[in-house]
Every structure is written in structure tokens, then in C-alpha cells.
N, C-alpha and C positions, 0 to 999 in steps of 0.2 A: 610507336608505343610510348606513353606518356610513365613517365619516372618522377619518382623526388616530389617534390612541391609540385608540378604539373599535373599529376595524376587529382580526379577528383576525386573528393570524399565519399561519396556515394560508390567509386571503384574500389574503394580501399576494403569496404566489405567482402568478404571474401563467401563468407555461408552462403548460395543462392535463395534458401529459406529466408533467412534474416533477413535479406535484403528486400527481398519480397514482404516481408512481415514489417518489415519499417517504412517499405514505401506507401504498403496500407494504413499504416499508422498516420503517415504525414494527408493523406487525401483525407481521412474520415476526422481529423480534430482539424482541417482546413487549416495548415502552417505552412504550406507552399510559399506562400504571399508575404510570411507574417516577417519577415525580416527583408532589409535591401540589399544588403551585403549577401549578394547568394556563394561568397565565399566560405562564411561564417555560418552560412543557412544548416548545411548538413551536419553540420558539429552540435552548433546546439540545440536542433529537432533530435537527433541522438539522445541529448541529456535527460531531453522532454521526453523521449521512449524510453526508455531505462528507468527515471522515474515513475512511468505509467507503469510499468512492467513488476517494477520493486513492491508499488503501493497496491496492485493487485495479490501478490504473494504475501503479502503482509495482513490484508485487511481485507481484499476485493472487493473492495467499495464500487459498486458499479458507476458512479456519478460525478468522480473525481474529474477533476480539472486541471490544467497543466499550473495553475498559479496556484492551486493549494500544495504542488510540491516543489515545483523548479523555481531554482536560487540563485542558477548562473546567468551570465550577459553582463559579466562586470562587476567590481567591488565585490564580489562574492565568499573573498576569502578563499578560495580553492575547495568549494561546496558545490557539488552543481544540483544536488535535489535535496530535501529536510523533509521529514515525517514526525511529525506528534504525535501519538498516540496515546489517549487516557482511558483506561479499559476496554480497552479492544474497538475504540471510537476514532476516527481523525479527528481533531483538533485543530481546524489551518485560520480562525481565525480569533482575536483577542476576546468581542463579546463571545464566542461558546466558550473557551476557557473561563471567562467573567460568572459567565451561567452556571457552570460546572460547579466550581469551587462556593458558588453562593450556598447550594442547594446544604441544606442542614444532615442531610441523610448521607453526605460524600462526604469522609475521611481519609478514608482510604485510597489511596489511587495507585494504578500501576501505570507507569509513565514509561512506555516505550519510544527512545530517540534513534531516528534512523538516519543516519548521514552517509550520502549516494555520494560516487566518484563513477564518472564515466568516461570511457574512453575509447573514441573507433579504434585503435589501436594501440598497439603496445609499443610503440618507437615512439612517440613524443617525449614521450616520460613513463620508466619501470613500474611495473605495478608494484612492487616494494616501494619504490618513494612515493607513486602516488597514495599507495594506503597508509603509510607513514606518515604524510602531509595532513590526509583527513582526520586523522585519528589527534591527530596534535587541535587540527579545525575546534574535535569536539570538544579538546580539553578546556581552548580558550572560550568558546560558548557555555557550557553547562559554568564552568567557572566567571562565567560572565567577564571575562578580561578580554574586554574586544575592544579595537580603536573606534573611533569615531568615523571612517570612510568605506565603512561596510552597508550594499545597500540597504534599502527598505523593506524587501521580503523577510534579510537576515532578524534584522531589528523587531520587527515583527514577531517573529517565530521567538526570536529571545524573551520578548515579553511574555509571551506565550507561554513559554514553560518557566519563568520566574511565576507567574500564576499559578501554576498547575504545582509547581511544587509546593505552593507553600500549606496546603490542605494537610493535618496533622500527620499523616504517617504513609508522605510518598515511597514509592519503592520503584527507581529508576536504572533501567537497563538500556546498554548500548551497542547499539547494530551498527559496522562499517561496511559500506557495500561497494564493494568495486567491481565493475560491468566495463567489459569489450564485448569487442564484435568479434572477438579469438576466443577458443576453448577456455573454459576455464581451468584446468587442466595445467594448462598452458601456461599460465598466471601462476599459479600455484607455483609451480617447478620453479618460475622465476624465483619467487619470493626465497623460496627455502634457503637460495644462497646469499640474500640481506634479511634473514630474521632478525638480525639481536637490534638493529635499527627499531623492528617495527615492536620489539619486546620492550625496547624502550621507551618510546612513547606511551605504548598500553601502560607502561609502570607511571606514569607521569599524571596519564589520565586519574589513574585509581588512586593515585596519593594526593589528587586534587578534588574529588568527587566522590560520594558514597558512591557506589555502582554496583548493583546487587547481580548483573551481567552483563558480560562484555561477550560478543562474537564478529568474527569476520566475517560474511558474505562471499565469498566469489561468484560472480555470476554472468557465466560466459555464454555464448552462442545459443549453444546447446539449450539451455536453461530460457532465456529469453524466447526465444523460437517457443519453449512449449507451456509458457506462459499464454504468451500471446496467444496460438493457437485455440488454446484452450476458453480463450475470453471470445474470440471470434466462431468458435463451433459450440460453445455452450456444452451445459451436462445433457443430456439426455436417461431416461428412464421409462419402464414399461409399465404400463398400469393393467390390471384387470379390467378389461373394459365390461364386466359386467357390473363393475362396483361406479363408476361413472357416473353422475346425473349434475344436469343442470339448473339450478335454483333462480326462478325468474320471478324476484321481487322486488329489485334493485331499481328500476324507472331510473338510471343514471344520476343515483347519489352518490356524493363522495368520487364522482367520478367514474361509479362501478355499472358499466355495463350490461355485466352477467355474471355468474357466480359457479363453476362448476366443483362438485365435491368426488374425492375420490380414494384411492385405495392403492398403496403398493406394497410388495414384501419388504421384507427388512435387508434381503439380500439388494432389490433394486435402488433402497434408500442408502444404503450405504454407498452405492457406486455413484450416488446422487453428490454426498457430502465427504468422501473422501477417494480418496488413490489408494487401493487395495492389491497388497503383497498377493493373495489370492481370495476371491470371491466368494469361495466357498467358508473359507477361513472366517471372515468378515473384519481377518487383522488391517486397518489402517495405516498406510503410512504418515500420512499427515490430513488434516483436517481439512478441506477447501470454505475456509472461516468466510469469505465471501457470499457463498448460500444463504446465511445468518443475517449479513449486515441491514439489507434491507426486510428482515421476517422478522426472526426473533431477535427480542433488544432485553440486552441484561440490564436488570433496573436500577435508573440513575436517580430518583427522586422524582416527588410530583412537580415539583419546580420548575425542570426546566419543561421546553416549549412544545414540543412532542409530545412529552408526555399527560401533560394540562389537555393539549386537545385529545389526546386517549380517554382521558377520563371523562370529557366532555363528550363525547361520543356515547355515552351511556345515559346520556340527560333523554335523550328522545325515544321512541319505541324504535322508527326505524333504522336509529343508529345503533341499539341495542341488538337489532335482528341482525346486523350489517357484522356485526362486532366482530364475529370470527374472518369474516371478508376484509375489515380495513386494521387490521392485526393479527395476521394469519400466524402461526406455528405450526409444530410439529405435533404430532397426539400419536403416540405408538399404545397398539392395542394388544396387548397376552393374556392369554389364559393364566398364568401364573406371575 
């Protein structure tokens, strides 16, 4: 039986979900390969799932990329994933921020910063010092007092959000997220007996940064597993298949194929767009803000690039007919 540093990282996992859920993770974003050291391989494919996992839960951006969030492999500062967020948008590189802040109609921004700490386990290092550490991370970034031997992803991201704030009336909130492959639970209990450590840095943070909110994350096993899950089995809903029909005008513009139009309750739309306490109730737990990301887009300006071709979409008849097709929303219909 393999102990100690002999044991692989991939045994270190203990959830058999997880482990399964992450080894699917490393086959379908092809990272097998992506490193030489297959030492070092399972630690920081980890980081890279954890980030996938965080920026799902955060935004469900279906299209994300492991280098629009992971910050680890060195110089990192003890960061291993970053998230930008300006309106419920990613943000992962300097021209969209450029774009954003040009646009005349953007003043306002809500700038959410999410700084990920990941860890196969919890013996390397305490999840009180590790979220101690991060949270210090974010003090020196939003305050911009960084050395000079931080990589290029960080440097990046810093420019990032020196843009993004400087639009008249940011309003910036901060997410620390700490992720094993142990319960979170688990984490938790640790912490309790080094809070005033991690009380302290929060105080550090906030008396160097407006910060209109601050939360910790825990995000263990459990949590990860039904993220993931959830991205791999998709939502599902029932439709009236008598309200059904398929709309064939499209001769493959814009890409579109076919067009079908259709109808569901509000009970099955909801099961669509959130996690419901009970069904019948239609109280939500949380929003699955992912549904949204690529339908409906809260409006940023005609400015930037997206939204020009939106409008331009309207120049021709058949882009005009297309229009609900190539900017589809939601349309709820009541009698009252």
C-alpha cells in the first residue's frame, strides 16, 4: 500500500464521484498531455476543475476556457483561479474590459472578484491558512501592491480590473473560495479553531478597499460532484407537444438550421431556471444564472461588439424574421 508522498494524487481522492467527475473533466478539456511532470499533472488539472466548477456556479458560462480562469503553475502568488466579473459578464481579457468602460451608456458596474484556492487535500496546508493566504492574495491585488515576479495571467487580470474600476460608480464585491476534494463540512470545522487569523485579514482587506461584499465559499466534495453533474446532464423540461412547431425559413443563415417554437408551464420553467425548495411552491433556491448567459443579455450599450451585430441583424428582412431565433429570450404569457 502506497503512504506519504508515494501515494498518487489521483488516490488521494477519496469521493469515488469526484474522482470520476474529474477524471471526466481531464479527458473532455484534453489535459492528459498538457503537462510533463505527471507529478505535478493531477494537482494542477484539480485547480483547472475547481475553477471550471467555481465559474459555472458563478456565471455558467457555457464556453469558458481554462485560461480565462487558472492563475496557478508558478509566480502565482498563492492564486490558483481569478474571475472578473462586470455585470453578470466574464471579463478574462484587457480589450473587453477596454470595450466595456468605452461604451458612454456604462457607469455603473458591479465588479464581482472571485479569488479560488484549491486543494486535493487538506494536509498540505489548513484550510484556515490556506483561505487566510488568499484573502491577504486579494488585498495585495485590488490594492494593487503587487511585486514585480507575479506571472502574466495575474498582471493581466490586474489590468483588468484597474479598467473596470475606474467607470464612475463601481460597486466591488469579494468572493474567497476554497475547494478540496474533502467535505466541506470538513473545512469548515477546521477553520472555526483559526478564525480570528482569517478575521484578520478580512479586516485588512476592508480597510484597504471599498468592498461593498465580502463572502467565503467553501466548496467541498459534495458541492463540486453536483456542479459538475449538473453541467454534464443538462436541465431538462417538458413541453406540450401540442404547442410544438417547426419554422422552416432559415435555408442555414446565421447558422440556423431550423427554428422550432414552443410552449411550457411556468411550473416546468422554473425547474428549467432554478433548484426549487418545492415545485409546486415555485420558491427558488438559487437561480441557475447560466440558462441566461448565452439567451438573454442584460444591455450593455450599442457599442460594444455583440451588440452592433444585434442591431445589424435588423438591416435585412431575413435577419429581421430570424430575430427572435438569433436572440432568443423568454416571453411568459398570463391572463393577468
Amino acid at each position: 500500500m502506497l503512504r506519504g508522498n508515494d501515494m498518487s494524487d489521483m488516490e488521494r481522492i477519496e469521493d469515488p464521484t469526484l474522482k470520476m467527475h474529474f477524471t471526466g473533466f481531464i479527458e473532455e478539456s484534453a489535459l492528459k498531455h498538457s503537462s510533463a511532470n505527471k507529478k505535478d499533472l493531477t494537482g494542477v488539472n484539480f485547480e483547472k476543475f475547481v475553477g471550471f466548477c467555481v465559474a459555472k456556479k458563478y456565471i455558467g458560462y457555457a464556453n469558458i476556457q481554462t485560461s480565462d480562469y487558472h492563475t496557478g503553475g508558478g509566480n502565482d502568488g498563492g492564486c490558483d483561479g481569478l474571475l472578473l466579473i462586470a455585470n453578470g459578464e466574464l471579463i478574462s481579457d484587457v480589450g473587453m474590459a477596454r470595450e466595456l468602460v468605452a461604451d458612454e451608456d456604462v457607469k455603473n458596474l458591479d465588479i464581482q472578484c472571485i479569488f479560488i484556492q484549491a486543494k486535493l487535500t487538506n494536509k498540505s496546508k489548513s484550510p484556515a491558512e490556506a483561505i487566510k493566504d488568499i484573502i491577504l492574495f486579494s488585498e495585495r491585488f485590488l490594492s494593487n501592491n503587487f511585486l514585480s515576479n507575479v506571472n502574466k495571467k495575474i498582471k493581466d487580470s490586474q489590468e483588468i480590473y484597474s479598467i473596470l474600476k475606474s467607470v464612475s460608480y463601481p460597486k466591488i464585491s469579494v468572493v474567497v473560495v476554497f475547494s478540496s476534494s474533502e467535505k466541506s463540512s470538513k473545512s469548515k470545522n477546521v477553520v472555526k479553531s483559526n478564525i480570528e487569523e482569517i478575521k484578520q485579514a478580512e479586516k485588512l482587506l476592508k480597510e484597504s478597499v471599498t468592498v461593498q461584499k465580502f463572502n467565503i465559499d467553501y466548496i467541498g466534495c459534495e458541492e463540486l460532484n453536483y456542479i459538475y453533474n449538473n453541467y454534464i446532464e443538462g436541465v431538462e423540461a417538458t413541453f406540450n407537444p401540442k404547442g410544438i412547431s417547426q419554422i422552416d425559413y432559415s435555408n442555414g443563415e446565421y447558422g440556423i438550421n431550423s427554428v422550432y417554437s414552443g410552449y411550457i408551464s411556468l411550473i416546468e420553467y422554473m425547474k428549467v431556471i432554478s433548484d426549487l425548495k418545492d415545485p409546486e411552491s415555485l420558491e427558488p433556491i438559487s437561480i441557475r444564472h447560466g440558462i441566461f448567459y448565452e439567451n438573454v443579455r442584460g444591455f450593455l450599450g450599442s457599442a460594444r461588439g455583440i451588440n452592433k451585430s444585434i442591431l445589424k441583424s435588423l438591416d435585412t428582412e431575413s435577419g429581421r424574421a430570424l430575430f427572435f431565433a438569433c436572440n432568443n429570450g423568454v416571453t411568459i404569457v398570463a391572463k393577468k
